[in-house]
C-alpha positions, -999 to +999 in steps of 0.1 A: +800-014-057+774-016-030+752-046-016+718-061-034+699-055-003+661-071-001+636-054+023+604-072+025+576-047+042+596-018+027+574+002+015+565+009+053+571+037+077+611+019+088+613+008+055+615+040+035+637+051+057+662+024+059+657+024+023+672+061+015+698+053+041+710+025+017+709+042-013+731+072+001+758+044+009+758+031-033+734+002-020+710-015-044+677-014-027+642-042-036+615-041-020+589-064-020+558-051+004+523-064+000+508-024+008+478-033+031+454-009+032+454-001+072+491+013+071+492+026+032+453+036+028+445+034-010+477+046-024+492+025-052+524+039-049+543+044-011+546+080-006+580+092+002+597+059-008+629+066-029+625+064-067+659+048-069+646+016-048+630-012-069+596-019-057+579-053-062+539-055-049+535-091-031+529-108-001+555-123+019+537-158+024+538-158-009+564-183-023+566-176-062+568-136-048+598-144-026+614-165-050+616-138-077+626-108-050+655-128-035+673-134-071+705-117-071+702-107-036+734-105-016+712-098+024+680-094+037+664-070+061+631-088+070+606-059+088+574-077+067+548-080+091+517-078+111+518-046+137+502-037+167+496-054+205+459-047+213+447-058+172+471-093+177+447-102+203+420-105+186+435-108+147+453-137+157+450-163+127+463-128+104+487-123+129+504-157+132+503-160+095+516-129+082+548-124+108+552-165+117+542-185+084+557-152+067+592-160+083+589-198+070+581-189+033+606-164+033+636-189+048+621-219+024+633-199-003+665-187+011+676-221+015+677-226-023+688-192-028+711-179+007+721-150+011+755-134+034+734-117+062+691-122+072+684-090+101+651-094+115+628-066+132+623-080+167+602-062+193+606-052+231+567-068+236+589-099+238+602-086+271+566-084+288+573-067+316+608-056+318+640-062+338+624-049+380+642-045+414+625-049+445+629-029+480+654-056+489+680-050+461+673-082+441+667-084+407+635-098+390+630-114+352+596-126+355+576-101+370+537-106+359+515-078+366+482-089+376+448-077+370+440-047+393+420-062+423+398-022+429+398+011+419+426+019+438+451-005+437+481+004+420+489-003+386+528-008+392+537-042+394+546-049+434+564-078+453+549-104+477+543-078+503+528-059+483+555-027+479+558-013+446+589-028+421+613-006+407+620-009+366+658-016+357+669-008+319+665-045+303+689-061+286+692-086+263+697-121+283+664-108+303+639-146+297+611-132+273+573-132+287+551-128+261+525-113+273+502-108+238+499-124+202+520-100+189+550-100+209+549-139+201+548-139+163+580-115+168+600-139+192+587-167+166+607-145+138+633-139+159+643-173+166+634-187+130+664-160+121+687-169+144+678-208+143+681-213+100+702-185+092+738-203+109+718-239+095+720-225+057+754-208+060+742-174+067+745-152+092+710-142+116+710-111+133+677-097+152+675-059+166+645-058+192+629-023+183+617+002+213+585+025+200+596+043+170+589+074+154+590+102+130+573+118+101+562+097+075+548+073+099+506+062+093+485+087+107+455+067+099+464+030+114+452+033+155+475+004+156+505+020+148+531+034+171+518+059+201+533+090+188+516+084+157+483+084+175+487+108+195+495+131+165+465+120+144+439+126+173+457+162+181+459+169+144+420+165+141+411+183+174+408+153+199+424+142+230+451+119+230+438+088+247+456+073+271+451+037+287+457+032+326+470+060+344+493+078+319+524+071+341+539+039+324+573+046+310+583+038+271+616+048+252+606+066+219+636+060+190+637+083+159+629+066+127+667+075+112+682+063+142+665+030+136+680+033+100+711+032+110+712+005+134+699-017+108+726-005+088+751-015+115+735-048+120+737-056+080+773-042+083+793-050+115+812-082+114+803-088+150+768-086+144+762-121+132+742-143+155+736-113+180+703-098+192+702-060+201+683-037+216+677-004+197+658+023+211+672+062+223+682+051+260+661+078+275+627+066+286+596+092+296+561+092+309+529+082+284+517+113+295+545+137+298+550+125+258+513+134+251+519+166+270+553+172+245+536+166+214+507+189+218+527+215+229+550+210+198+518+213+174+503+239+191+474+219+208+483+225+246+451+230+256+440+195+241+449+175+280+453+139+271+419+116+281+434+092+309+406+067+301+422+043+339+414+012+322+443-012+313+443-031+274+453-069+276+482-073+264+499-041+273+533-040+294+540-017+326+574-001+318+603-024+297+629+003+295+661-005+271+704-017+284+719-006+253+752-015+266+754-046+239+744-022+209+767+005+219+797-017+227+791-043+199+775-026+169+787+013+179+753+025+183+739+054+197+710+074+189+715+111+179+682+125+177+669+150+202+633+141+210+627+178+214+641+185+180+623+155+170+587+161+181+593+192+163+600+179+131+569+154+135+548+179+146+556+201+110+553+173+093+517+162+105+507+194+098+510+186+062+488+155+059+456+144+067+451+119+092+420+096+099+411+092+135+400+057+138+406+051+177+377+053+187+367+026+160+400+011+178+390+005+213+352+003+207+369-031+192+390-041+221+361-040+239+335-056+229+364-088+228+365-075+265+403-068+259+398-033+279+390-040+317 
């Protein structure tokens, strides 16, 4: 007989996911997922979550809510929380105390009521900028890219004299730079894990996400992830909008390959007290992704809006060393993103999607978080 796993935030785009994935292994699944309006609109019920998984509606700062969810629980999967750099910035207080006074409630309770195994979503904002090498071979961990200067400065960070730095895959021992409200609520979770879990007689383990993707994923939320954005703006006839000069480099992960890593993590013996990096290992332009995505839902002739300004907050490249994952865990993504843009783009075409970017950055802003 399979595990009682508890997934708080569950009911979200990972969630589901990880969800069916547990259920397929003879897993008992609860969730317990407080189903905001921003990422599940005014649904009472999760679409696409599987009937078999026990739902519970509550918030995770919630102590009597916890309490209940974890009885009987043998592990934890904690992905409850707040999501999205630019909105941090400005949301902090709701920030902070969903993802940060969220952890504490949550590991109040499991002290009274432990559990074998807590896996925590972590984030590659904690990163900043990622791993760089400069024309003289060294390596760099605390590269800062400053405000641009003029119009035509570059927008890649660059050394002391001023020539450009080249982006190494980042692993994990790389020192975070938080660089946004967001990517410190997640380090904050991350270490709150990894800190009580070994205290209580538990085992922590925390897999630092890349930008994930795949159907199912909210359309609606302009906070969500950047393929998801993309696909809602496409899907109602507008321009993807993209920040700076569309040439920063992110590694997009398929949703079920995020599945099974957290499986892994909840799984692997060696996974206790580790942090991971989970993403696909191939990285690509902003651009060149827009580009894919309208081609894949028919919308080539919708050229992305490259809008040159920069949002506070945002990182450069951070590109993913899956060397740990691969040799500890045994991961490895399998998804094609060809294959995968595909199966977004069919998907999107099913749903309707409200475009509320606009409403998104007219908010940055006026907080003067766009310069």
């Amino acid at each position: 007989m399979g595990d009682s796993i508890l997934i708080t935030g569950g009911a979200g785009f990972i969630g589901r996911h990880l969800a069916r994935a547990l259920l397929s292994r003879g897993h008992r699944v609860r969730i317990l997922d407080s189903m905001i309006e921003q990422v599940h609109g005014n649904a009472l019920q999760p679409v696409g979550l599987d009937p078999d998984a026990e739902l519970r509606i509550g918030d995770v700062r919630d102590t009597a809510a916890v309490q209940s969810a974890l009885q009987g629980v043998d592990k934890v999967v904690h992905l409850a929380a707040e999501v999205g750099v630019g909105q941090s910035m400005y949301a902090v207080d709701r920030y902070v105390s969903v993802n940060d006074h969220g952890t504490a409630v949550l590991f109040q309770q499991l002290i009274e009521q432990p559990v074998r195994r807590v896996v925590v979503a972590s984030s590659m904002s904690i990163y900043g900028e990622g791993l760089y090498q400069d024309s003289q071979g060294n390596c760099l961990q605390d590269v800062v890219r400053l405000p641009r200067a003029a119009d035509n400065a570059p927008w890649d960070p660059v050394d002391s004299r001023g020539k450009p730095l080249r982006p190494l895959p980042t692993p994990e021992w790389k020192q975070p730079a938080l660089a946004s409200v967001y990517a410190i609520t997640k380090y904050v979770q991350e270490r709150l894990t990894l800190t009580l879990a070994p205290a209580y007689g538990m085992e922590g383990v925390a897999l630092r996400l890349w930008n994930v993707y795949g159907p199912g994923q909210a359309l609606s939320n302009p906070y969500t992830g950047v393929l998801a954005i993309f696909a809602a703006r496409l899907h109602n006839g507008q321009r993807p909008m993209i920040f700076e000069d569309g040439l920063q480099r992110r590694d997009f992960v398929h949703v079920e390959d995020v599945a099974e890593a957290f499986i892994l993590a909840l799984e692997h013996p060696r996974a206790a007290g580790g942090v991971f990096n989970i993403a696909s290992g191939e990285d690509r332009t902003v651009s060149q992704v827009a580009a894919l995505l309208a081609e894949a839902m028919g919308r080539r002739a919708l050229a992305p809006e490259i809008t040159g300004k920069a949002r506070i907050g945002d990182v450069r490249h951070c590109i993913p060393d899956l060397t740990r994952a691969r040799e500890v865990l045994g991961y490895a993504a399998r998804h094609d993103f060809s294959a995968g843009l595909a199966e977004l783009a069919e998907w999107v075409a099913q749903q309707q999607a409200e475009d509320r970017v606009q409403q998104a950055r007219r908010e940055l802003e006026a907080r003067g978080l766009v310069a």
